[in-house]
MARNU-351930 format. One record per residue (C-alpha): x, y, z; residue in one letter. Coordinates in steps of 0.02 Angstrom, whole numbers, plus 50000, padded with zeros to 5 digits. Each point is the difference from the previous one (the first is absolute). Example, Ala and Ser with C-alpha at 12.3 -4.5 7.8 and 13.67 -1.06 7.14 Angstrom:
506154977550390a
500695017249967s
! end
This chain:
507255037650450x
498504988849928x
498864989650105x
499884980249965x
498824989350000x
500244979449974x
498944989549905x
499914982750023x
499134986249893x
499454986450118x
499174982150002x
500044984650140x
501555009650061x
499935000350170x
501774990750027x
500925014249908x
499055015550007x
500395006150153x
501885000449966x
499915008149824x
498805014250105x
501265000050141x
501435004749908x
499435015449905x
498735009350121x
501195009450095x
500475008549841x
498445002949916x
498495010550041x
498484988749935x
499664984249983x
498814988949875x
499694983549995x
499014994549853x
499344980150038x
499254989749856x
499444987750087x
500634993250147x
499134985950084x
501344998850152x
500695013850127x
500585013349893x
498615013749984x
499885001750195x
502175000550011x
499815011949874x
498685010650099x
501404999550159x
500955011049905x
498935010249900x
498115005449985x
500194999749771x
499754983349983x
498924995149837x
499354986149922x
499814996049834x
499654986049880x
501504992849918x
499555001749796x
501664991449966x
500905017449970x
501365006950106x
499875017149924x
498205003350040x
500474997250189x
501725010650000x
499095014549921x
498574996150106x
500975002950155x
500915014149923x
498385007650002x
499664999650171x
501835007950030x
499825017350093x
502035000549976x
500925009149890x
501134984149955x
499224981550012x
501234986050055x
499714982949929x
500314984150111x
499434981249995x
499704990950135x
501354988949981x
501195014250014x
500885013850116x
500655015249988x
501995001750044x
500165007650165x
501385010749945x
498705006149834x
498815005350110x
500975010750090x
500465009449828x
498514996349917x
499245017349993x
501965008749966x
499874991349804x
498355010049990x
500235014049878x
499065012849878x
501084994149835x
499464983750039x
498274988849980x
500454983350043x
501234992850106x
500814982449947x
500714989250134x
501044983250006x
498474987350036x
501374985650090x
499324981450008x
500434990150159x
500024983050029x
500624989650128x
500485016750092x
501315004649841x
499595010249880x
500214990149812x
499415015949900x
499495019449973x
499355008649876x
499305018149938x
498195001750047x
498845016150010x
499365001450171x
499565016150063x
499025011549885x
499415017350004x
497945000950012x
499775007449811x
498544997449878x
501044994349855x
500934986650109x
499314985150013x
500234980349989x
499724990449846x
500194981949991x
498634984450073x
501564990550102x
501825008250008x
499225014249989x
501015018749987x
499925017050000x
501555002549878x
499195004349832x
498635011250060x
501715009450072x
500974998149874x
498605005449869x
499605016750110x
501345005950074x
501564988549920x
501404988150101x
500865014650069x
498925004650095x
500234982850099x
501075001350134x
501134978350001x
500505001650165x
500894984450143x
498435002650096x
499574981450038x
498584987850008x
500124984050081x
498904985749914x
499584985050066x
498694990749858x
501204989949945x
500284989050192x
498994985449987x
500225001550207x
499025015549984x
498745000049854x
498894988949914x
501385000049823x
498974987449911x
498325008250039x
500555016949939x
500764994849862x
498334989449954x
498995016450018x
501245009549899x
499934986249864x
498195002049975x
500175021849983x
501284999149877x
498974986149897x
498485011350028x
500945014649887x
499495003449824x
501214994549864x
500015016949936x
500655004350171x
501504988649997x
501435008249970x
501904995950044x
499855008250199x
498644986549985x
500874984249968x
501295007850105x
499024998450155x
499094984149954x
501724992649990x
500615005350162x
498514990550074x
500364986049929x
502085003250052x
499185001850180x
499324981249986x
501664992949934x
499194998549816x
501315004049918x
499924993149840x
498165011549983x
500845013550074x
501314999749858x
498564998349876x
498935016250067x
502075009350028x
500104996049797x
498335006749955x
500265015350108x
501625003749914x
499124998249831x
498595012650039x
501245011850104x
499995017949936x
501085007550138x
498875014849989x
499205006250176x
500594981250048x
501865003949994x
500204998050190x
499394981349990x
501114993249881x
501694996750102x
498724990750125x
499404988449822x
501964998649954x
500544993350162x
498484988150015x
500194992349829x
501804995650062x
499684994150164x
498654989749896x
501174992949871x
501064997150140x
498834988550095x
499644991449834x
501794997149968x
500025009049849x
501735005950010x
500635003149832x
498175008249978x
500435010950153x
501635005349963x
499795007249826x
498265008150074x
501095007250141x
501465007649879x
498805010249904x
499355008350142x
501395004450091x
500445008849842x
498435009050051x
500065000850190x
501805001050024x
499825006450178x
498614985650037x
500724991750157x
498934985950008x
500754991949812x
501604999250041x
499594987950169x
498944989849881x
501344997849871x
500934994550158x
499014988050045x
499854992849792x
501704998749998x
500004990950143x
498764988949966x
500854995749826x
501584995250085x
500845016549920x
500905005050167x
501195014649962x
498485008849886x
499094996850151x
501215008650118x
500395015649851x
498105003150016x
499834998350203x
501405012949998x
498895012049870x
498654997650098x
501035005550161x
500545016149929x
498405006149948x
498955011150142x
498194996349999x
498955011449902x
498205002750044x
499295001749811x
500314980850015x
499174986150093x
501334990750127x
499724984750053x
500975001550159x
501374988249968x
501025007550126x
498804996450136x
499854982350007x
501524993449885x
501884999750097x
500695011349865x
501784998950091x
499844978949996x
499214997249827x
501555010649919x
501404990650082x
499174984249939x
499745003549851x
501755008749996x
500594984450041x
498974990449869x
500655011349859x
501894996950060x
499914979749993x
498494997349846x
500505009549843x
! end
């Protein structure tokens, strides 16, 4: 059974990184901080828990520090946390049983929290094996897919219910507007020839993340233009579910509803469209559609190739179908 090690990215962390460290070190076997930075607490919490802390100047690339700390890895596999994130108790535990020789990477559901309730989860490459041709690419959402994919192909990824719990998106917790500031400025930093749909993708999630959705819509629109599928495939449910949530916050419903048809033609099994075609329908005042669609969207199991945004979590499933069963029965 391979050895472990985590690497963390840190700066002016010292409110969260002791709880990201905390829940993975009983099931690892090294761990490294890497801190670019940090003016507050955080280098001497790190150095509580481990003696491979590093610093390093910031250069406004992510990649540089993952690799970086990859380096520094004396594991056979390298797990990936922020700070604003911990490791599922009940992963851990079977953490090092989805370690095995056909695979290279391991993908897990990365979940986002807020308010104590998860809202979302979503396929995310976290724990790599230590290997020369596998690397990160990318100055800010920076991944390890395509070197993967490019050496060794997607099956040898192992898309597993392993979960990560992220916080970055509780303004009780982080600094939102900050980050997304700093994140702003990367992705403005990047060469034009270097803008490609995964690009626009992730410039328009930032922009989703401060309620912009009008821009968002704009960057979803440009992303969809450039989009190749290609090594991106795994991406582009996340961009089809964001454009509608967009064009739902925008009101664009008749927009929305033919954009939401001719992907379920696509992803028929895609969960997550047939609550948001719920929620149109409602919305327009079209009540029994509405209810037809809640009922689809009932039937069908979730699937982790998608993104789910958790409905089920924070939405009375039980009380929003008897109202809008009674809706559809007394407005035609």
């Amino acid at each position: 059974m391979g050895k472990i090690s985590l690497c963390i990215i840190a700066k002016d962390e010292e409110k969260l990184i002791s709880n990201a460290i905390n829940s993975a070190k009983d099931f690892v076997d090294e761990i490294i901080v890497v801190d670019t930075g940090s003016k507050d607490r955080t280098v001497e919490i790190a150095k509580s828990f481990t003696d491979k802390v590093f610093k390093v100047n910031f250069e406004n690339d992510f990649s540089k520090i993952r690799n970086f700390g990859i380096s520094k890895a004396n594991s056979e596999w390298v797990l990936f946390l922020d700070c604003d994130e911990e490791l599922d108790s009940f992963s851990g535990k079977n953490l090092k049983n989805v370690i095995e020789d056909e695979y290279v990477a391991i993908s897990f559901r990365v979940s986002g929290i807020l308010d104590r309730v998860k809202r979302s989860a979503v396929n995310d490459i976290r724990l790599i094996k230590k290997d020369r041709d596998i690397f990160f690419s990318g100055k800010i959402g920076e991944s390890a897919l395509k070197s993967i994919i490019n050496t060794f192909g997607r099956e040898k990824i192992n898309y597993t219910t392993l979960e990560i719990k992220h916080f970055g998106n509780d303004k009780n917790l982080v600094n939102l507007e900050s980050k997304v500031s700093r994140n702003l400025k990367i992705y403005n930093s990047i060469n034009n020839k270097e803008r490609d749909g995964e690009y626009y993708f992730k410039l328009g999630n930032e922009y989703g993340r401060l309620n912009n959705f009008k821009k968002a819509l704009e960057m979803y629109n440009i992303s969809l233009l450039k989009c190749d599928c290609g090594d991106w495939i795994e991406e582009l449910p996340r961009l089809i579910i964001n454009k509608v949530k967009a064009l739902h916050m925008l009101k664009c419903f008749d927009e929305e509803e033919m954009f939401i048809s001719k992907w379920l033609k696509v992803y028929k099994e895609f969960k997550d469209l047939y609550f948001m075609k719920t929620l149109l329908y409602r919305d327009k005042g079209e009540f029994k559609k509405s209810y037809d669609s809640l009922l689809s969207y009932l039937e069908k199991r979730e699937n982790i190739i998608y993104p789910s945004s958790a409905f089920d979590e924070f939405i009375d499933l039980k009380k929003f179908k008897d109202e809008l069963f009674y809706l559809s029965q007394i407005i035609s």
